[in-house]
C-alpha positions in Angstrom: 77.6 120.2 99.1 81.2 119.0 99.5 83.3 117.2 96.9 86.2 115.4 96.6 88.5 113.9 94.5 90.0 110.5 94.6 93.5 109.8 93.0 95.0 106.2 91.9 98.6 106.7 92.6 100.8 104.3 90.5 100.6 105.9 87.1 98.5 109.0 88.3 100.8 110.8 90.8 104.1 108.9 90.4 105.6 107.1 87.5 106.0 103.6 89.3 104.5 101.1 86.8 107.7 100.1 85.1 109.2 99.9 88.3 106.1 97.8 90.0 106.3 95.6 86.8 110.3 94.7 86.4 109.8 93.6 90.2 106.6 91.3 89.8 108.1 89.9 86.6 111.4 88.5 88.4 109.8 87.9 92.0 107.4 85.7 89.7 110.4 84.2 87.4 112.0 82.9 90.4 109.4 80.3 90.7 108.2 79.8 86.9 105.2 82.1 86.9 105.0 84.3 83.3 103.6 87.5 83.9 102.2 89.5 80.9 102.9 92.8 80.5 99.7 94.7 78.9 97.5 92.2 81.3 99.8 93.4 84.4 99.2 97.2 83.4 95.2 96.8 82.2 95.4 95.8 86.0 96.9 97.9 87.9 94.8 99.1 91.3 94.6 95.1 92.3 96.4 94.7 94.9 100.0 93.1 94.9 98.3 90.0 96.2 95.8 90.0 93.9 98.3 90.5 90.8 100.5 87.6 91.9 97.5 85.4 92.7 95.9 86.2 89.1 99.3 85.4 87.5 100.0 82.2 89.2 96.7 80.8 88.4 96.9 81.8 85.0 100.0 79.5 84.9 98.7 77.0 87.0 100.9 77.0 89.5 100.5 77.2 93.5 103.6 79.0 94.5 103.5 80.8 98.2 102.2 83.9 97.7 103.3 86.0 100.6 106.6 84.6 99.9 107.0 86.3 96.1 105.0 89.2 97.4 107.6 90.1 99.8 110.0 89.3 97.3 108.5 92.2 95.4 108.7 94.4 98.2 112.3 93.5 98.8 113.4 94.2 94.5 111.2 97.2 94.7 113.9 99.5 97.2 116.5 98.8 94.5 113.9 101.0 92.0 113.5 103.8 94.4 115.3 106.3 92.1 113.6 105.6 88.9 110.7 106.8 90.4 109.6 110.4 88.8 106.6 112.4 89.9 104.1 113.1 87.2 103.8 117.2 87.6 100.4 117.8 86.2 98.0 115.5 88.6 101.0 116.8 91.8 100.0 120.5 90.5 96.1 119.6 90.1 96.4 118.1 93.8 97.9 122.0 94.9 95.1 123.8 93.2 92.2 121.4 94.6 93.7 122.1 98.2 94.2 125.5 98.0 90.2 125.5 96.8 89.2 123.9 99.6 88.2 120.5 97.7 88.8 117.3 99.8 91.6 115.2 98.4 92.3 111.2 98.7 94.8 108.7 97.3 92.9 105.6 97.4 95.7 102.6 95.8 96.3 99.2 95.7 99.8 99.4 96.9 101.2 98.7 99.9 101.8 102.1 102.3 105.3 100.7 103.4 105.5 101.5 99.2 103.8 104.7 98.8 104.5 106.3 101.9 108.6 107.5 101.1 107.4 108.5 98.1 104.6 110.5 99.3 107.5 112.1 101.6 110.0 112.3 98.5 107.8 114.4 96.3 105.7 116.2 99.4 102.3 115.2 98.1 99.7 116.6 100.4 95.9 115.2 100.6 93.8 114.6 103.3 93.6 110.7 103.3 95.4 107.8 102.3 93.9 104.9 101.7 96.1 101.3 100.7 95.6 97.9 100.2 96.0 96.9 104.3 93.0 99.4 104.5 90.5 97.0 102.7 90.4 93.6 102.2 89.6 93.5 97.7 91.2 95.7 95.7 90.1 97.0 92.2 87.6 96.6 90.1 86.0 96.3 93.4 85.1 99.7 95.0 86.7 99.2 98.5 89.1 101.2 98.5 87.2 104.6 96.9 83.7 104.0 99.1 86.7 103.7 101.9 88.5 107.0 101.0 85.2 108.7 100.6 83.9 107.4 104.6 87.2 108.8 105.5 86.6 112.3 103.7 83.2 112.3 105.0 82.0 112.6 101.1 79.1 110.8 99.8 80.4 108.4 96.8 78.4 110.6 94.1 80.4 113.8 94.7 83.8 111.9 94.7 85.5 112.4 91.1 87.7 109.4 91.0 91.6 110.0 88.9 92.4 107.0 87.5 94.9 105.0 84.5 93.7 101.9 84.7 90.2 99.4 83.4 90.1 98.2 86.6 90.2 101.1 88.3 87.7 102.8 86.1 85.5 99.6 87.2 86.1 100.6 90.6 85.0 104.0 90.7 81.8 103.2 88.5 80.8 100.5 91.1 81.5 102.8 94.1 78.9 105.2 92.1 81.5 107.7 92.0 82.3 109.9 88.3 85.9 108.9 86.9 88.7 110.5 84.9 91.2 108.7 83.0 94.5 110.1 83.3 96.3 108.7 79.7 99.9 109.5 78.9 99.4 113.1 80.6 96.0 113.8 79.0 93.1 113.2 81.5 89.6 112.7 79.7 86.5 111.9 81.4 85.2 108.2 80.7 81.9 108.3 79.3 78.5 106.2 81.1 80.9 106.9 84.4 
């Protein structure tokens, strides 16, 4: 029987939520769209889309999307060194490898995101799975059923890492057991 664990990345591997957050909120500000902060976070896995698409409706407005999503992007570089890696879940990563356990990042960010700071703190797993890899991201379970086709794992030996409700939705709907990683304490999520 094989395993494999599957890890968010925002807020499980890399401290990048504050960062992710202070861009959304002035990408959005530039065309009049509030963005609330404990909604924003209680979503993170959506997809950048997603969050920007959620916010704008909220506020009723039809802004471009694309537009403020590449905005984002573009505020995000200025962030870069803010970033810190979270040591516990990077050392847990080590140790599943060096077992021989199957290891996936499966994220709503972007790769053109995630990928220099994959390189910057030499994270090492086997897949990598982003939002341009599927077409919903979290609650939905794209992206994990995705990372565990690529691992070659069936979905109920995958043990998904996550921080966020949506995420936790995600793994539970991909039939997959979850963990939630919680200011540095991971504790598994019950009826998951």
């Amino acid at each position: 029987m094989k395993y494999a664990y599957i890890f968010d990345f925002d807020g499980v591997l890399v401290n990048t939520m504050e960062a992710h957050f202070a861009c959304y909120e002035k990408a959005l500000a530039e065309v009049g769209v509030p963005i609330d902060k404990r909604q924003f976070f209680s979503q993170a896995g959506m997809t950048g889309r997603e969050q920007i698409v959620y916010f704008c409706r909220k506020a009723r407005k039809h802004p471009d999307v694309e537009r403020i999503y590449r905005r984002k992007k573009a505020l995000f570089k200025d962030y870069m060194d803010r970033i810190t890696p979270i040591e516990c879940n990077l050392q847990l990563i080590k140790k599943l490898k060096g077992a021989g356990v199957a290891v996936a990042i499966a994220t709503g960010s972007s790769k053109s995101t995630i990928t220099p700071i994959i390189e910057q703190f030499g994270i090492d797993v086997d897949v990598v799975i982003s939002a341009e890899d599927v077409e919903r991201g979290k609650p939905n379970p794209d992206l994990f059923l995705c990372a565990a086709r690529e691992l070659k794992v069936q979905p109920a030996y995958c043990i998904v890492v996550e921080d966020s409700d949506v995420g936790i939705e995600a793994a539970s709907r991909a039939g997959m057991k979850a963990m939630r990683f919680y200011n540095g304490v991971a504790e598994t999520v019950s009826g998951v």
